[in-house]
TORKOL-4160 file (C-alpha; in steps of 0.2 Angstrom, whole numbers, padded with zeros to 4 digits, m for minus):
395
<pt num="1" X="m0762" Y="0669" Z="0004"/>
<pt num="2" X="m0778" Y="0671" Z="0013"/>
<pt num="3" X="m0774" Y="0690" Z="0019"/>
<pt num="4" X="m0784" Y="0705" Z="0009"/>
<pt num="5" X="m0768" Y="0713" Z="0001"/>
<pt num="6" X="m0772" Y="0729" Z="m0008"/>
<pt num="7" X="m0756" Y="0734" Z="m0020"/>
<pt num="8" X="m0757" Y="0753" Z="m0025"/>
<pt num="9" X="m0743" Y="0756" Z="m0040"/>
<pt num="10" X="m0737" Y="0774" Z="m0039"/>
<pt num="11" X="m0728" Y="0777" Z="m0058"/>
<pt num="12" X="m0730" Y="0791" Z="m0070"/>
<pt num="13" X="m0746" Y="0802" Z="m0071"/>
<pt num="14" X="m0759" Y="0785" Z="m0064"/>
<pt num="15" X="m0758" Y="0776" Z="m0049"/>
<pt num="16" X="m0763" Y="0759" Z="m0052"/>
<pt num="17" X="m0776" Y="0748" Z="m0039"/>
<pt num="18" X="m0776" Y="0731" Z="m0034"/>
<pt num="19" X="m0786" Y="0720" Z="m0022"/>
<pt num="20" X="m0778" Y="0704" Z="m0022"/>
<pt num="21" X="m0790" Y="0691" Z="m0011"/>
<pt num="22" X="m0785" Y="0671" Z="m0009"/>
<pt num="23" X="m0773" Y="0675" Z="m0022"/>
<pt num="24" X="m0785" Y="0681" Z="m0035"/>
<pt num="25" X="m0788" Y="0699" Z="m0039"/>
<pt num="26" X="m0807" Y="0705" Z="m0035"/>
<pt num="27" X="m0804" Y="0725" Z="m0038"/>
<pt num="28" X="m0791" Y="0731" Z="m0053"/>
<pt num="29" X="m0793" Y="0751" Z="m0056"/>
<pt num="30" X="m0782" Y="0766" Z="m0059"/>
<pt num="31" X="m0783" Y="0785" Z="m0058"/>
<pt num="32" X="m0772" Y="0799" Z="m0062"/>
<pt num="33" X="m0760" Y="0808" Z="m0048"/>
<pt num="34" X="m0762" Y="0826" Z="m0044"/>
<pt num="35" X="m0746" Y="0833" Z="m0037"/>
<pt num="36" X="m0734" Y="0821" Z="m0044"/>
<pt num="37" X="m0722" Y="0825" Z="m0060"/>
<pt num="38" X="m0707" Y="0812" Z="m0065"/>
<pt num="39" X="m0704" Y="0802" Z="m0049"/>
<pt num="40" X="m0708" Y="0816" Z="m0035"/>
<pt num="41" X="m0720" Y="0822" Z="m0026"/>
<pt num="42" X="m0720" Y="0842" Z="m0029"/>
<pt num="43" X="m0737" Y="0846" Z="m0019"/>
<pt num="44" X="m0741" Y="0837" Z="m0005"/>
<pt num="45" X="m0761" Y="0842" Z="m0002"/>
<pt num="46" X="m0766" Y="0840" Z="m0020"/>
<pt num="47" X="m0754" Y="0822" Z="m0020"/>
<pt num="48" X="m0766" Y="0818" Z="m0005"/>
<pt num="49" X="m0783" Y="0825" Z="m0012"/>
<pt num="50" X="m0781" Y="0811" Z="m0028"/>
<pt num="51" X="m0780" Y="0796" Z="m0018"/>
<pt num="52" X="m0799" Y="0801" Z="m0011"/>
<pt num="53" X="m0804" Y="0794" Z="m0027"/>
<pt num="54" X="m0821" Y="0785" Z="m0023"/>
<pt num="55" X="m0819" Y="0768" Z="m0030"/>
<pt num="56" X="m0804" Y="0768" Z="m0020"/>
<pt num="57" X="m0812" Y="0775" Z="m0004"/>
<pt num="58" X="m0827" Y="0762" Z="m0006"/>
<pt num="59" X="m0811" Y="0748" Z="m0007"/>
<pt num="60" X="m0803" Y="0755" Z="0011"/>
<pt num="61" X="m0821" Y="0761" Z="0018"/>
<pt num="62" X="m0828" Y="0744" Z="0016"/>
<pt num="63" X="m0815" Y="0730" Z="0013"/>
<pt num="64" X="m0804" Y="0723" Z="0029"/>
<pt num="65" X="m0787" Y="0728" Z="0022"/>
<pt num="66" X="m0774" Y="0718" Z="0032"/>
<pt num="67" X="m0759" Y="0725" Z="0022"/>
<pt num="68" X="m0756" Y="0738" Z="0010"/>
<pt num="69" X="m0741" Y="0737" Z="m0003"/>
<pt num="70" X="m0737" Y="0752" Z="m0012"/>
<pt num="71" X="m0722" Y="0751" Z="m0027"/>
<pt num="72" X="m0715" Y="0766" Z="m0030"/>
<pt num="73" X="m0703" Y="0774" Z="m0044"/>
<pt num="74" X="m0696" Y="0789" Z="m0038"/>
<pt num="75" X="m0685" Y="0802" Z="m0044"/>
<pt num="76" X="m0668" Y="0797" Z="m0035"/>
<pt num="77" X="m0664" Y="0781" Z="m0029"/>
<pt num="78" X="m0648" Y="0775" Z="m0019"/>
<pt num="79" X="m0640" Y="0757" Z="m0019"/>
<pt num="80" X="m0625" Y="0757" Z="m0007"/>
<pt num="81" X="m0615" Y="0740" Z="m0005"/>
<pt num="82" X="m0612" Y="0737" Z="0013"/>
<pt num="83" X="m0601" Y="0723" Z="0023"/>
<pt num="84" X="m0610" Y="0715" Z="0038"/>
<pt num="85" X="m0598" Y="0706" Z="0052"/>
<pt num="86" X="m0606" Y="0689" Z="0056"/>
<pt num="87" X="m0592" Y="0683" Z="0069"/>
<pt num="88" X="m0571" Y="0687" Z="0070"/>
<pt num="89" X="m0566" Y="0672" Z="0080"/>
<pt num="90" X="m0548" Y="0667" Z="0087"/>
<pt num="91" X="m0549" Y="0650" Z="0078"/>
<pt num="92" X="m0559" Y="0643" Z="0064"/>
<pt num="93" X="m0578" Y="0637" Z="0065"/>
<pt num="94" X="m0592" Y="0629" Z="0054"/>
<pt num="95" X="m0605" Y="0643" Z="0046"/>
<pt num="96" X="m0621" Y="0638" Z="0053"/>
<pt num="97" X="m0636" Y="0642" Z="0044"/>
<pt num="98" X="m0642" Y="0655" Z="0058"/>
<pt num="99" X="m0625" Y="0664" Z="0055"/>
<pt num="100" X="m0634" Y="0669" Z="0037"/>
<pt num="101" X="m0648" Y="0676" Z="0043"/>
<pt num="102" X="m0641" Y="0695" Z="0046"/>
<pt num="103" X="m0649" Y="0713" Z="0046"/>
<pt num="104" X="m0640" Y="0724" Z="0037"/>
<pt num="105" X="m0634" Y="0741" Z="0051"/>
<pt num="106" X="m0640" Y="0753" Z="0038"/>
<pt num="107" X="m0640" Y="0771" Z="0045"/>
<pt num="108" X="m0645" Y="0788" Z="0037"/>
<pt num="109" X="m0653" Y="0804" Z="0042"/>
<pt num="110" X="m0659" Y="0806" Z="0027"/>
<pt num="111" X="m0664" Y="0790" Z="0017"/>
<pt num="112" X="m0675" Y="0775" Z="0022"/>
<pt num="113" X="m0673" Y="0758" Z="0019"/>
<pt num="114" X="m0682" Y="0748" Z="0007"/>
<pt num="115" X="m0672" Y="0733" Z="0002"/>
<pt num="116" X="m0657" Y="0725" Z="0009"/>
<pt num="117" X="m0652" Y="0712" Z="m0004"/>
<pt num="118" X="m0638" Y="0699" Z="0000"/>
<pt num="119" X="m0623" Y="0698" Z="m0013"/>
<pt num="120" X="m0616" Y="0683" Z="m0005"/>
<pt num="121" X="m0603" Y="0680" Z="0009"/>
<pt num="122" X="m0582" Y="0685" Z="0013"/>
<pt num="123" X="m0574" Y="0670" Z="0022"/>
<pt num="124" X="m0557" Y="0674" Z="0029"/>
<pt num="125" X="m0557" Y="0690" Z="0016"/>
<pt num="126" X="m0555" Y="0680" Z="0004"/>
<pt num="127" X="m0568" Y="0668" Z="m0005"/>
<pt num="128" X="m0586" Y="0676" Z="m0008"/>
<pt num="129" X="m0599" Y="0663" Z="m0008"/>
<pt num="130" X="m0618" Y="0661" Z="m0010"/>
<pt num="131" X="m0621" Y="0650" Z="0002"/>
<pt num="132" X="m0606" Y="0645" Z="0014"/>
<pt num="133" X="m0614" Y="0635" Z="0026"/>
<pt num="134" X="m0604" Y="0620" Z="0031"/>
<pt num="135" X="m0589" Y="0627" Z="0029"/>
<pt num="136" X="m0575" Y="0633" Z="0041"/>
<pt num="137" X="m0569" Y="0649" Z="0044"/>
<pt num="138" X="m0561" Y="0661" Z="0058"/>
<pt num="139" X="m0572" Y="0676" Z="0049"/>
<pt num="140" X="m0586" Y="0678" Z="0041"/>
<pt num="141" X="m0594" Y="0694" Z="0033"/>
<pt num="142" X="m0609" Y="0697" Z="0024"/>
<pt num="143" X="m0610" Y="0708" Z="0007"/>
<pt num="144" X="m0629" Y="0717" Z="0006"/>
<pt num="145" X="m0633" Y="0729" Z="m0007"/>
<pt num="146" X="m0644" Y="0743" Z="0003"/>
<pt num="147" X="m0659" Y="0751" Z="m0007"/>
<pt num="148" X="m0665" Y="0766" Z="m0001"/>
<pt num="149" X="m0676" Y="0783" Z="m0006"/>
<pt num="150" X="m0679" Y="0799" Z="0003"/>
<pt num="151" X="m0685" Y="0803" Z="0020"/>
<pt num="152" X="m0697" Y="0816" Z="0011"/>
<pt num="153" X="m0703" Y="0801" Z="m0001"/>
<pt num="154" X="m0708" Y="0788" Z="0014"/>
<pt num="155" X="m0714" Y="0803" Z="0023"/>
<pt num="156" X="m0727" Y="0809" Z="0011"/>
<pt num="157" X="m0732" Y="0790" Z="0009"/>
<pt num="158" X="m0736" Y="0789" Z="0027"/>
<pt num="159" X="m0744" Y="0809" Z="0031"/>
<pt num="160" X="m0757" Y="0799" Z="0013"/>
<pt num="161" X="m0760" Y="0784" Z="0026"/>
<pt num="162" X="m0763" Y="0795" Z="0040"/>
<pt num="163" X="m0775" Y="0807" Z="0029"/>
<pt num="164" X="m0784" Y="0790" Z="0021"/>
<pt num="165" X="m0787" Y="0782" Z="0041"/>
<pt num="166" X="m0775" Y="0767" Z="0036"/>
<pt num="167" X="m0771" Y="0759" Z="0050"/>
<pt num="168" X="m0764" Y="0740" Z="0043"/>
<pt num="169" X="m0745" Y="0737" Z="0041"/>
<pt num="170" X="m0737" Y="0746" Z="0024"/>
<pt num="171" X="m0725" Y="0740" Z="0015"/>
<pt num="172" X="m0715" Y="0750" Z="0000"/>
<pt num="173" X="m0706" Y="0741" Z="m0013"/>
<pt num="174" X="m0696" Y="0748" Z="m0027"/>
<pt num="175" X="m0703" Y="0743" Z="m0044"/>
<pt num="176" X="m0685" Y="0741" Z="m0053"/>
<pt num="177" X="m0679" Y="0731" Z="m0040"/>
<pt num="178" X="m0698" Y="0722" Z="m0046"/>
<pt num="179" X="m0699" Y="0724" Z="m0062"/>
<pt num="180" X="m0681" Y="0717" Z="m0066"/>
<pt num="181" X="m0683" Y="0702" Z="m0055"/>
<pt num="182" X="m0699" Y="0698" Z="m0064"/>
<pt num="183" X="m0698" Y="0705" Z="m0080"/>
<pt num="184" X="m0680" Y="0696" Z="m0085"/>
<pt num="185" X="m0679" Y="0677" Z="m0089"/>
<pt num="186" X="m0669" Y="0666" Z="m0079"/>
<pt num="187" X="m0657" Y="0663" Z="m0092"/>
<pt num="188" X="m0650" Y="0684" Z="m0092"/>
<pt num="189" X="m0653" Y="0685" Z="m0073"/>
<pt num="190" X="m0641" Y="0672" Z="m0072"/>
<pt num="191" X="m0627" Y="0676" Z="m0086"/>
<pt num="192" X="m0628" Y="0694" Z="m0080"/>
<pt num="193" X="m0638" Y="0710" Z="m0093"/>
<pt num="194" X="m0640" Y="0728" Z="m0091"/>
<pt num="195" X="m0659" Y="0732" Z="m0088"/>
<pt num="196" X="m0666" Y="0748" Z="m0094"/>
<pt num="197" X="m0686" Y="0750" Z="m0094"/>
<pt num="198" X="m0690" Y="0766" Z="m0100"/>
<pt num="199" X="m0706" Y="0771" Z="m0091"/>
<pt num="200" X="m0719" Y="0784" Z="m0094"/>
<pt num="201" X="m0711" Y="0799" Z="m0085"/>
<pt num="202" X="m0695" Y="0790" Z="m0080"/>
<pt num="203" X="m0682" Y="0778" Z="m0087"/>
<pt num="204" X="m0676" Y="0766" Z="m0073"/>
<pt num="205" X="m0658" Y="0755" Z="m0074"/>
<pt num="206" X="m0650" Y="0742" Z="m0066"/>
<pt num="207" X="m0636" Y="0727" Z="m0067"/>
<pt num="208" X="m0641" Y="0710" Z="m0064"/>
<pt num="209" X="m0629" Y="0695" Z="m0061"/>
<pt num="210" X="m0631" Y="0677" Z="m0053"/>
<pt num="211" X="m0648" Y="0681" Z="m0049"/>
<pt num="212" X="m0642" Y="0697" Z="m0038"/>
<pt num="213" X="m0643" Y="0715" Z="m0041"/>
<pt num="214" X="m0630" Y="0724" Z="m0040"/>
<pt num="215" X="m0635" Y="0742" Z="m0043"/>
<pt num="216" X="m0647" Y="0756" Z="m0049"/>
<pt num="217" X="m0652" Y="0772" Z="m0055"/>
<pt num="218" X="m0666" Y="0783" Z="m0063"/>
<pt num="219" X="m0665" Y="0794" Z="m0078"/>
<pt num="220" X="m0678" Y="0807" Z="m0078"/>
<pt num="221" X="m0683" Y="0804" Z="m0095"/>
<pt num="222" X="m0697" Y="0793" Z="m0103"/>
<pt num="223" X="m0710" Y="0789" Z="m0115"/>
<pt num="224" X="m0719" Y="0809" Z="m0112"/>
<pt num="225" X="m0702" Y="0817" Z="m0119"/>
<pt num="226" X="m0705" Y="0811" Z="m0134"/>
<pt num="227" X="m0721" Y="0819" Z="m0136"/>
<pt num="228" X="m0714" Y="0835" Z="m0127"/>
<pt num="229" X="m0701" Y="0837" Z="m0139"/>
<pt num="230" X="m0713" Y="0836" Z="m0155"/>
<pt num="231" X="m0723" Y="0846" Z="m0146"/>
<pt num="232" X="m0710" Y="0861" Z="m0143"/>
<pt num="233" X="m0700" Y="0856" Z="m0158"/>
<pt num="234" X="m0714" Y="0858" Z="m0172"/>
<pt num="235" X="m0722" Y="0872" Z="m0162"/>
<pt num="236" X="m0739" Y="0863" Z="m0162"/>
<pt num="237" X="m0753" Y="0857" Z="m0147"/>
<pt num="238" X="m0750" Y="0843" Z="m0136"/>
<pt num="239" X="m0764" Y="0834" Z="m0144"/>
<pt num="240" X="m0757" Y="0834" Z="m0162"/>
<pt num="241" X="m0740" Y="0831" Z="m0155"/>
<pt num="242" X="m0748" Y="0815" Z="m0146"/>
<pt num="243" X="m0755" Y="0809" Z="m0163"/>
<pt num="244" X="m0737" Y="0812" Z="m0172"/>
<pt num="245" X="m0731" Y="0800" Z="m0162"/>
<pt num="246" X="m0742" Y="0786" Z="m0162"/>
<pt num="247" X="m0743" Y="0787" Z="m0180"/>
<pt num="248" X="m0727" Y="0791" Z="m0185"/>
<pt num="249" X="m0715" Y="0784" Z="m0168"/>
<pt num="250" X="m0698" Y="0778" Z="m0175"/>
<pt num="251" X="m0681" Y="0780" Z="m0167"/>
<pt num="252" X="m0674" Y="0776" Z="m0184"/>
<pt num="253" X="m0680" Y="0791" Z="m0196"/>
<pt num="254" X="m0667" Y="0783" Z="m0211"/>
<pt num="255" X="m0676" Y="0765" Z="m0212"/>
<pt num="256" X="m0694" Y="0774" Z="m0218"/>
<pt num="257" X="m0695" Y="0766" Z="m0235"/>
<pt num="258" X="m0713" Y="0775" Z="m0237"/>
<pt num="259" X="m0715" Y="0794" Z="m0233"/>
<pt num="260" X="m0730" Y="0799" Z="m0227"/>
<pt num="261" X="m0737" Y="0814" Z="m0220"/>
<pt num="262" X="m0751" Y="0821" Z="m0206"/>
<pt num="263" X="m0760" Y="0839" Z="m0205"/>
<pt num="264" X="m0759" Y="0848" Z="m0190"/>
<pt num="265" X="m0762" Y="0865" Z="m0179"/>
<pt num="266" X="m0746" Y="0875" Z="m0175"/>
<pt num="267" X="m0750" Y="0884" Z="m0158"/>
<pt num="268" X="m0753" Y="0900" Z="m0168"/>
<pt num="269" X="m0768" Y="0892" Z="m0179"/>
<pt num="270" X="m0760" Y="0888" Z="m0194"/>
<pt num="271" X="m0763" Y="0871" Z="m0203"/>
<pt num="272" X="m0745" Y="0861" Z="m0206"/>
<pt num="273" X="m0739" Y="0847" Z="m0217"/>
<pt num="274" X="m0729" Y="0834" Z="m0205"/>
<pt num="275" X="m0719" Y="0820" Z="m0211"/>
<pt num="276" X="m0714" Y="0804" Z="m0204"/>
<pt num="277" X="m0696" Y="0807" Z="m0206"/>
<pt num="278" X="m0697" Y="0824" Z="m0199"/>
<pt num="279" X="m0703" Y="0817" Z="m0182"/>
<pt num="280" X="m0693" Y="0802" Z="m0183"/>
<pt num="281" X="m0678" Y="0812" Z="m0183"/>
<pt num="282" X="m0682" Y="0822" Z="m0168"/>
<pt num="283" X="m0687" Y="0804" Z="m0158"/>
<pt num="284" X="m0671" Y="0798" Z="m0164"/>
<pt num="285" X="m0661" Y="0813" Z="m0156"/>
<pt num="286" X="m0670" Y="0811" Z="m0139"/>
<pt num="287" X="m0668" Y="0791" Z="m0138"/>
<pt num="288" X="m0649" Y="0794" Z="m0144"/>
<pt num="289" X="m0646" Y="0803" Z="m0129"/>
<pt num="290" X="m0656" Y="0794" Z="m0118"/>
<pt num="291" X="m0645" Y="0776" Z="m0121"/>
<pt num="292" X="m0629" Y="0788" Z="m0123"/>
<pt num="293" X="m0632" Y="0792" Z="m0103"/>
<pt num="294" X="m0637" Y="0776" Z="m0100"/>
<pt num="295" X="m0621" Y="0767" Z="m0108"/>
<pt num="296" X="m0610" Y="0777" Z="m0098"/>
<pt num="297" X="m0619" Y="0774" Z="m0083"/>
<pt num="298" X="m0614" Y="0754" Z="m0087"/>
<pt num="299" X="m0598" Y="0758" Z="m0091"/>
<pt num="300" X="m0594" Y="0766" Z="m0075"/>
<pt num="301" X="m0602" Y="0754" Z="m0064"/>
<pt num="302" X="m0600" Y="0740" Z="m0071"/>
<pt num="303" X="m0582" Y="0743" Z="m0066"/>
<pt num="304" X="m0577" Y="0728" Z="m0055"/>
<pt num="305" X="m0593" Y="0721" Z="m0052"/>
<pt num="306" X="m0602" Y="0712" Z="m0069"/>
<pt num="307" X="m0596" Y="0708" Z="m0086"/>
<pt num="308" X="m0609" Y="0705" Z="m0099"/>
<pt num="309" X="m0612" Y="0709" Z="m0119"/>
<pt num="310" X="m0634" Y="0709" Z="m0115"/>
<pt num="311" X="m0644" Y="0722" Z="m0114"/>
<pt num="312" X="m0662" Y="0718" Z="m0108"/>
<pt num="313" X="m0676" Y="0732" Z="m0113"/>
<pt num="314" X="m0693" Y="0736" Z="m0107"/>
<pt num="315" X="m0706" Y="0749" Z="m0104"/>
<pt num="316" X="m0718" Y="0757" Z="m0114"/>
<pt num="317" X="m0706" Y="0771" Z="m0118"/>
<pt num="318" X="m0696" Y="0757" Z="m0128"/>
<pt num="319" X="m0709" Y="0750" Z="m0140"/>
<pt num="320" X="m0706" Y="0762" Z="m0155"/>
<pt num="321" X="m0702" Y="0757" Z="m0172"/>
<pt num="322" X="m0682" Y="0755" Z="m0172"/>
<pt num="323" X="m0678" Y="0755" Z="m0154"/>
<pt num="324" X="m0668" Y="0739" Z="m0154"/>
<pt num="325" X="m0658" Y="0743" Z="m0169"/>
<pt num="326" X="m0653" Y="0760" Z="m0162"/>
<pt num="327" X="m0647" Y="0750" Z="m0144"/>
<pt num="328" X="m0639" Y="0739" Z="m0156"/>
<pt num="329" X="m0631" Y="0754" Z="m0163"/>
<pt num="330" X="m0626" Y="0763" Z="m0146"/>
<pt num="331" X="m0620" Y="0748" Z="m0135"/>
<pt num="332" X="m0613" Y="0734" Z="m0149"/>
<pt num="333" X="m0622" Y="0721" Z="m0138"/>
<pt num="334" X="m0635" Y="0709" Z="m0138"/>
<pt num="335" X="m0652" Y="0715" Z="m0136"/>
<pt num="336" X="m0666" Y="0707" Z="m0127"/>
<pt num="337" X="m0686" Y="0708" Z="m0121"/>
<pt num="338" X="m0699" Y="0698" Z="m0112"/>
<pt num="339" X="m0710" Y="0691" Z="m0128"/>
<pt num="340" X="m0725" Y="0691" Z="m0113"/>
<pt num="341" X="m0720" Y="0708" Z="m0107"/>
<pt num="342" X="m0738" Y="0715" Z="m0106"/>
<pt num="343" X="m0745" Y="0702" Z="m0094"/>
<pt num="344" X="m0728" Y="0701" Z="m0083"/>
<pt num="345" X="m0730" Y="0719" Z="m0081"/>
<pt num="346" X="m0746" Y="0719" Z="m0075"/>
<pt num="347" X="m0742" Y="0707" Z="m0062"/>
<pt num="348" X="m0724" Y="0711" Z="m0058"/>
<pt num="349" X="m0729" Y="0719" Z="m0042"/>
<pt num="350" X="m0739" Y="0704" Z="m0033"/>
<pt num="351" X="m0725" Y="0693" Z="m0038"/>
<pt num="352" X="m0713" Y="0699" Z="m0032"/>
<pt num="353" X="m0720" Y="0701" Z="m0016"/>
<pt num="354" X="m0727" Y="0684" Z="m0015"/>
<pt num="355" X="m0706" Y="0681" Z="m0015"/>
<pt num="356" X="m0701" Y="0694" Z="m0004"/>
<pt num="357" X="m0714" Y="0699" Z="0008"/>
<pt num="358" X="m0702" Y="0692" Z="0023"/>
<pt num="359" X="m0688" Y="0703" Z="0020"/>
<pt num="360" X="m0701" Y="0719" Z="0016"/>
<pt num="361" X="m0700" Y="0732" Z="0029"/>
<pt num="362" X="m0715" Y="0737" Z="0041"/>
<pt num="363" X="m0717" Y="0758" Z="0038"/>
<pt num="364" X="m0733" Y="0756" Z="0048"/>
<pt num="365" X="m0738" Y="0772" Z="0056"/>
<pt num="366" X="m0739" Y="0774" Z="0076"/>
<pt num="367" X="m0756" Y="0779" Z="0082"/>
<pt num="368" X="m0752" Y="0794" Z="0089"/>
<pt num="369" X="m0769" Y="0801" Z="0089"/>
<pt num="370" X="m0775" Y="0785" Z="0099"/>
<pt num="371" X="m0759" Y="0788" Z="0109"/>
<pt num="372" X="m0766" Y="0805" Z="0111"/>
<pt num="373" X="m0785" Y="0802" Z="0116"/>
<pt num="374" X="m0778" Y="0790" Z="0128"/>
<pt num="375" X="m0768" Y="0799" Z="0136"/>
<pt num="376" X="m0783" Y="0816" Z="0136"/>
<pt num="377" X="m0793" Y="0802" Z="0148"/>
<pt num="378" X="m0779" Y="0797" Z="0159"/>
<pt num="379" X="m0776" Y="0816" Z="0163"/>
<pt num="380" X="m0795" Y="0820" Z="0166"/>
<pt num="381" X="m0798" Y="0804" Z="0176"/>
<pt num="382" X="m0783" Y="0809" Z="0187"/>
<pt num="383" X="m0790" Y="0828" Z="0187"/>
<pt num="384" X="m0808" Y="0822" Z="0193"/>
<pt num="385" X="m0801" Y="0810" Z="0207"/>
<pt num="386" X="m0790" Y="0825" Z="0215"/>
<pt num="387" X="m0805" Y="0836" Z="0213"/>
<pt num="388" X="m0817" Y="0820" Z="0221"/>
<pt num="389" X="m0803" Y="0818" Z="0235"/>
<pt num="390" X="m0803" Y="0838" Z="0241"/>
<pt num="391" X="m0820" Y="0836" Z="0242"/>
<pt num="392" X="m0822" Y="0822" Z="0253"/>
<pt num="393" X="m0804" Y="0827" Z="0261"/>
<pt num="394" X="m0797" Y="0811" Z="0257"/>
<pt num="395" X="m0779" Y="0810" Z="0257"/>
């Protein structure tokens, strides 16, 4: 790809910065987000105020942006399946290859679009193909699972553009949707696995099947509870409760063969004696609930549409000593991870872009203000040529 393409990752505290040019990436920076907790934007003017960030403003001031892709894990996220009519015809017909090539007629007052993703195709209402060109039929439907997020969301996204002087088309992806395409081998995507990547602030699920996602949802609960909870638990400062855990993280308190113990402040000044076992065991308690909600999330909506005994993990939020043992524990299923997960994640984004950027929606601002100006000259040239006409009585 020869277009400047600059990828801005909205997830947890940081929002993450790339400059991709001819396919290589020539900036690669982050920064932390003011007005943003756990997928929402709770403060629109101090949102906008951390994007003025000055390496990013010397990207935008000085590089010839042709598009700007921002992925995005927000707080609620909606996956509705929705049947398309292609034709209803008297008497049967071949499926041409243009006959697949439907929009979905998504409609909400209060939700925006970000991905239509095709499930397949209803012949006659009865078979439900992938691909049914070539064959004959009297109907034809197609079956398209609708993403969407928030007006408020998209909103906020474009009032940033407008504040920053972005002009070039926008796109919004949704970084399950990305990060289970591109994190999962082809192997699970096939066969059919429950996903959950447990993110910094948020805990992102979703079904896959035949290549094919079939739904979503977000928890909000990720790696930060843990150290909350040892933080409010133990009564101590968020920077010794930060230190517990990366000392002492484990999900499985009973499989510590050695104790071991840190010093550290209570908030009241006093000097306490922590072991690994005491922090393992309230870990364990918040990851038990978190893959208790999760589990029954599958369970219910799994109902009908995918049948698997694989569970595919991720995020940083999962990386603690005894996590697969635990899911192990709560689902009785095979448990699975991407051995490259660190370098997939850094690029998830890009490529599944580099897939999909046909099918990606355009949430490019209108120039009002230009609209505006423009239309400021037209009325004072049209006031100047009255004036000009009463004085030389013309007309």
């Amino acid at each position: 790809m020869k277009e400047k393409l600059l990828f801005v990752n909205i997830s947890g505290t940081n929002s993450k910065v790339k400059l991709i040019e001819k396919g290589e990436i020539s900036e690669n920076f982050d920064f932390k987000l003011q007005g943003y907790q756990k997928g929402k934007i709770i403060e629109q003017d101090s949102f906008i105020e951390s994007f003025k960030n000055p390496k990013l403003s010397r990207v935008l001031n000085y590089q010839n942006i042709n598009k700007i892709i921002f992925g995005i894990s927000p707080h609620e996220i909606s996956s509705k399946i929705e049947k398309v009519p292609i034709y209803d015809l008297d008497s049967t017909k071949p499926v041409e290859e243009k006959d697949l090539f439907i929009k979905s007629n998504f409609e909400s007052d209060s939700d925006s679009l970000l991905h239509s993703i095709s499930l397949g195709f209803i012949l006659d209402g009865k078979d439900v193909l992938s691909n049914p060109t070539g064959m004959h039929a009297t109907k034809v439907e197609a079956i398209k699972l609708n993403v969407s997020v928030n007006n408020e969301y998209v909103n906020s996204l474009q009032e940033l553009c407008k504040s920053l002087d972005i002009t070039c088309p926008i796109n919004i992806i949704s970084n399950s949707i990305a990060l289970t395409t591109e994190l999962i081998d082809e192997e699970n995507k096939d066969f059919g696995c429950f996903h959950i990547n447990i993110g910094d602030d948020l805990t992102e699920l979703s079904m896959i099947q035949k290549n094919k996602i079939l739904d979503l949802a977000v928890i909000p609960v990720g790696k930060d509870n843990f150290y909350k909870d040892i933080e409010i638990s133990l009564d101590i400062t968020p920077k010794d409760a930060k230190l517990l855990v990366e000392n002492f993280g484990t999900v499985m308190p009973e499989l510590i063969q050695e104790n071991d113990h840190l010093l550290v402040h209570t908030t009241k000044g006093q000097e306490e004696k922590i072991s690994n076992k005491r922090v393992g065991a309230i870990m364990r308690e918040r990851a038990n609930e978190l893959l208790q909600i999760s589990k029954k999330y599958f369970d219910e909506k799994s109902k009908g549409k995918i049948s698997t005994n694989r569970i595919f993990i991720s995020g940083p939020g999962s990386k603690y000593e005894g996590f697969d043992s635990l899911l192990k524990y709560v689902f009785q299923n095979f448990i699975y991870r991407n051995p490259d997960e660190k370098n997939a994640s850094e690029n998830y984004l890009f490529n599944y872009y580099i897939k999909e950027y046909k099918n990606l929606n355009n949430f490019k601002l209108n120039n009002e203000s230009k609209n505006i100006f423009n239309s400021t000259i037209l009325n004072n040239n049209n006031l100047i040529k009255t004036k000009l006409k009463k004085l030389l009585k013309i007309g």
